[in-house]
C-alpha positions in Angstrom: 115.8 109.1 117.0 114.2 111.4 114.1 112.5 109.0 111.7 112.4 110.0 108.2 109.2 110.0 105.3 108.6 111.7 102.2 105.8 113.4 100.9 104.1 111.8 97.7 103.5 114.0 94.2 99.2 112.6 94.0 98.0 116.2 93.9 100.2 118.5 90.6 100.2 121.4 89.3 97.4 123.0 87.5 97.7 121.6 83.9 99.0 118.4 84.8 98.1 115.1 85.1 99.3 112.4 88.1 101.5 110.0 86.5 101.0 106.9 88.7 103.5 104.8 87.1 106.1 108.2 87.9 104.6 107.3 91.8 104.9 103.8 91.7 108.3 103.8 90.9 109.2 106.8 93.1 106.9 105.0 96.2 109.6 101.5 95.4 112.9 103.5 95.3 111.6 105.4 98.6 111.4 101.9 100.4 114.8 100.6 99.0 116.4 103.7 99.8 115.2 103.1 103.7 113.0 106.2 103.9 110.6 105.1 107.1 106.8 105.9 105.1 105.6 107.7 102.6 102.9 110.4 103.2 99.7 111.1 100.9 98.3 114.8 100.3 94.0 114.8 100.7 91.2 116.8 98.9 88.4 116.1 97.1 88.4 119.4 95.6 90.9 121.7 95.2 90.8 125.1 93.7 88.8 126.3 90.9 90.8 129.0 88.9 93.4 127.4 88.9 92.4 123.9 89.8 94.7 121.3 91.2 94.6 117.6 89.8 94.6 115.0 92.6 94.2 112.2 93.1 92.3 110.0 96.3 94.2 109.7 99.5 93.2 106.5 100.8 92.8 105.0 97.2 97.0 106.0 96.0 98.3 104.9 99.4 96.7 100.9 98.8 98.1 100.8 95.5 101.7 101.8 96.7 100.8 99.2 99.5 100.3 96.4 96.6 103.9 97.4 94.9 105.9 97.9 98.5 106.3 95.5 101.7 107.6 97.2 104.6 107.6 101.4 104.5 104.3 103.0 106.3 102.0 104.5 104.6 100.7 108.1 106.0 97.5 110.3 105.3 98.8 113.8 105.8 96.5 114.7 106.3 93.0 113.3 105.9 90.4 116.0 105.9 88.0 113.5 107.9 84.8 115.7 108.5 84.5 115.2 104.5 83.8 111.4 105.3 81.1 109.3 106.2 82.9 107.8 109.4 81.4 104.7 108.6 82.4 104.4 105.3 86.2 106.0 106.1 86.7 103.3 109.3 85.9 100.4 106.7 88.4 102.1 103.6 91.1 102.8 106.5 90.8 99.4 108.2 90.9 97.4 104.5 94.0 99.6 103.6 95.6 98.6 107.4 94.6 94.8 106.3 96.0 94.9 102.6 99.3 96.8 104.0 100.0 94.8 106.6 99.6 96.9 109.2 101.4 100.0 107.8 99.2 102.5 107.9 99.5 105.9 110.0 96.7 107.9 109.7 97.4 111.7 109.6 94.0 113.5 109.8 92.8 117.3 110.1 89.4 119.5 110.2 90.3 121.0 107.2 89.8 124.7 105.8 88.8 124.2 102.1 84.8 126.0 102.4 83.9 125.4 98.5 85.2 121.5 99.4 82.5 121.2 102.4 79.7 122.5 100.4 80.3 120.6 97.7 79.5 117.3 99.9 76.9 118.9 102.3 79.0 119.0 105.5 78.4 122.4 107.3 81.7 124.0 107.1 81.0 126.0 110.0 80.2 122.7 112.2 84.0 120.5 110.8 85.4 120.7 114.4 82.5 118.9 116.2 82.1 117.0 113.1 86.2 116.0 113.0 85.4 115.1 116.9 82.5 112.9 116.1 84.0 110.8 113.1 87.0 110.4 115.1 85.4 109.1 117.8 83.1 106.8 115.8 85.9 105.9 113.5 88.0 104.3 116.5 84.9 102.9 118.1 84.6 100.5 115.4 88.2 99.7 115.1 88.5 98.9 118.9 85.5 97.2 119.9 83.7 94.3 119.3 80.4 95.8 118.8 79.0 99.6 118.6 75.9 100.7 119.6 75.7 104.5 119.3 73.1 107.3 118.1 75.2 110.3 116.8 73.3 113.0 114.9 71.8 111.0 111.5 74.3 107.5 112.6 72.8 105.3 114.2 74.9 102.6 114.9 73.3 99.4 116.4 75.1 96.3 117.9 77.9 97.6 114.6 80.7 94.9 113.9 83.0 95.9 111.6 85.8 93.0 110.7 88.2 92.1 109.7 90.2 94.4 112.0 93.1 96.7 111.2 95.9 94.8 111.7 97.7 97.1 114.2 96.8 96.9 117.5 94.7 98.0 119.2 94.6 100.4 115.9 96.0 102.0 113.7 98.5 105.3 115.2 96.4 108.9 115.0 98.3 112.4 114.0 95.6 115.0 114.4 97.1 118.0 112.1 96.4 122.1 112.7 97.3 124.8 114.5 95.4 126.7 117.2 95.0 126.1 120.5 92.2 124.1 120.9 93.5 122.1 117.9 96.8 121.4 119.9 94.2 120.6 123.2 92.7 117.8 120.7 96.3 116.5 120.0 97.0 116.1 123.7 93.8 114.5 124.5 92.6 112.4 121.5 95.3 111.1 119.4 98.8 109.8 119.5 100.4 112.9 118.2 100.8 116.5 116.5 101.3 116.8 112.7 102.4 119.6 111.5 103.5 121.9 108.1 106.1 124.3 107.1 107.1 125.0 110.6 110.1 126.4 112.0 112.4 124.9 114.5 111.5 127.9 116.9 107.9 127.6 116.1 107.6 123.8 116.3 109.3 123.8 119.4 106.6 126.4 120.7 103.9 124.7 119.5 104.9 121.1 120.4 105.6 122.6 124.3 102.1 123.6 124.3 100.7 119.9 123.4 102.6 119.0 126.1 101.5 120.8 128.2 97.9 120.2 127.6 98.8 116.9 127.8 100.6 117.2 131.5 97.1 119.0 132.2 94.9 116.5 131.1 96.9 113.6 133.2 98.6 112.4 130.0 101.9 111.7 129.9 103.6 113.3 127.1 106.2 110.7 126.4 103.4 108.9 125.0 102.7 111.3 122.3 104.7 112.3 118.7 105.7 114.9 116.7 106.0 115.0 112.9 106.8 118.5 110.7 106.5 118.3 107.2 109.4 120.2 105.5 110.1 121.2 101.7 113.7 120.1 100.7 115.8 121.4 97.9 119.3 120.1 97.5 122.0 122.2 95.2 125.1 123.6 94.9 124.4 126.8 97.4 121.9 128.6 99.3 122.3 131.1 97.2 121.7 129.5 93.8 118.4 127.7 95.4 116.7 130.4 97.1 115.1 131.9 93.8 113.7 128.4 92.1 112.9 127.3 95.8 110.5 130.3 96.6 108.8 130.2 93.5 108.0 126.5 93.5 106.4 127.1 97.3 104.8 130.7 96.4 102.7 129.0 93.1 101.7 125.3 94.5 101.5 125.5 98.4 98.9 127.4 100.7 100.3 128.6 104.5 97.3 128.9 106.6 97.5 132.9 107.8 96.2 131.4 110.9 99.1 129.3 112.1 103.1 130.0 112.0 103.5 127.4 108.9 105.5 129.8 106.0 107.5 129.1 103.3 110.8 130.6 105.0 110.8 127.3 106.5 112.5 125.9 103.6 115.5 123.8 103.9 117.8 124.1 100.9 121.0 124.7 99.8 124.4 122.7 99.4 124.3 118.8 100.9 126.4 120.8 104.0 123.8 123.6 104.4 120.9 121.3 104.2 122.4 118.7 107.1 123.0 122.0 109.2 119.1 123.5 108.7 117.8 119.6 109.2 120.2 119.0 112.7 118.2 122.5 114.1 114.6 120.6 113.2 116.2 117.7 114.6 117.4 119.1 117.5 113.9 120.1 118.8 113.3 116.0 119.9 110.5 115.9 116.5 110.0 112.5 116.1 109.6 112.5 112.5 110.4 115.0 109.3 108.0 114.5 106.4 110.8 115.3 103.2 109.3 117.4 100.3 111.8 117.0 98.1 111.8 119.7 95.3 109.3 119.3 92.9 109.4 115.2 93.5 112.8 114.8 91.5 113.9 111.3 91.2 117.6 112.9 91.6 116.6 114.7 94.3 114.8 112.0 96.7 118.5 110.0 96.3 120.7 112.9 97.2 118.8 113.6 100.2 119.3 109.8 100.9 122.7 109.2 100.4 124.1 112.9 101.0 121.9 114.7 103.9 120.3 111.5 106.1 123.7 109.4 106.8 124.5 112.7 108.6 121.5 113.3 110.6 121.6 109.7 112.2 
């Protein structure tokens, strides 16, 4: 069955400023309203001209873990070739322990150049970079001591307790698009994340993981899917189309490498939303990452109480 999270307002419009008390209450209604986790945008940098406030992944998601008890807590995703791997294991693992074990950790290459240079990580290098921290990153979750020499880490007889909590760690999404991106998915984590995607072009793009996977002796069934989807509730297509386009046009990116658009969007009366979520739905995703239009408090409860009951 199709689980259902939502997508947390910690990065804003240019101009604005996070209003974490906004988040905390929004992160607490989420939970009570039986949403399944709640999902955390990532950059360190983000734009220059305009330039969008946000605030720390890992950082937001364990002080919504302090003010919630039982919804997961998602990076999606984490742009992990930014991080120390070292560093990131220990900030991931402490935010698995202080949750409780709710953490699912979304994480990606990235595509951000002036956000690479601005840390020293070769941009050009962030896929064997994403595979190294990855690996490293699990090493020291799942085993009782690392000894490893990795380009300037040297990790020697490395114990890093307490564990997450989650066993034998913490879930991986890898997110992106191409090919060998999708090859990733099959082989090294426990599922696809993905943004803004169709039902025709998730369902083409979640049959190729699956088949990597099949070619790679993995059995699929052991692997997830999750779509992240921008959700606008009204009184009609029609009426939503115009407020719905410009919200996605000014403060999201589509990578002009993958299928993710903005035509993606799922809006419209309570009746037409249900119809356009059953199509995602039908595709066997395991999981649809809710946008709701520009955070609204009203809208978060109408999706709850007038599109979800109808989706179960």
């Amino acid at each position: 069955m199709t689980q259902f999270g939502l997508a947390i307002r910690n990065f804003v419009g240019p101009g604005e400023v996070p209003d974490v008390h906004t988040l905390y209450a929004y992160a607490q209604r989420a939970e009570e309203l039986g949403y399944e986790s709640l999902w955390a945008w990532d950059h360190i940098l983000l734009g220059v001209e305009p330039s969008f406030p946000i605030l720390d992944s890992i950082t937001t998601l364990g002080a919504i873990a302090a003010r919630t008890s039982r919804i997961k807590l998602g990076t999606g995703i984490l742009v992990l070739p930014l991080r120390n791997p070292v560093v990131a294991a220990k900030a991931l693992g402490s935010l698995d322990v202080i949750s409780g074990g709710r953490l699912i950790l979304g994480v990606a290459a990235g595509w951000y150049a002036r956000e690479f240079d601005a840390v020293g990580v070769p941009f050009k290098q962030r896929g064997r970079r994403f595979e190294r921290n990855l690996d490293i990153l699990v090493r020291l979750w799942t085993q009782e001591r690392v000894t490893l020499r990795a380009d300037e880490h040297n990790l020697r007889e490395a114990v890093m307790v307490p564990r997450p909590v989650q066993s034998p760690r913490p879930p991986i999404l890898i997110g992106g698009y191409v090919d060998a991106v999708l090859r990733r998915v099959a082989t090294s984590s426990d599922g696809w994340l993905t943004y803004f995607y169709t039902p025709e072009s998730f369902s083409r793009n979640w049959a190729k993981v699956q088949a990597f996977a099949r070619e790679a002796g993995r059995d699929p069934a052991t692997l997830t899917a999750t779509n992240q989807l921008a959700v606008y509730v009204g009184r009609s297509r029609a009426e939503t189309t115009t407020d719905m386009r410009q919200w996605l046009s000014t403060e999201w990116d589509t990578a002009a490498w993958s299928e993710s658009t903005i035509e993606h969007a799922v809006h419209g009366s309570a009746a037409e939303c249900v119809e356009q979520l059953r199509a995602h739905v039908a595709t066997g995703v395991d999981r649809l990452i809710l946008i709701p239009y520009r955070y609204q408090p009203e809208q978060v409860e109408r999706i709850a109480r007038e599109i979800l009951p109808h989706l179960g």
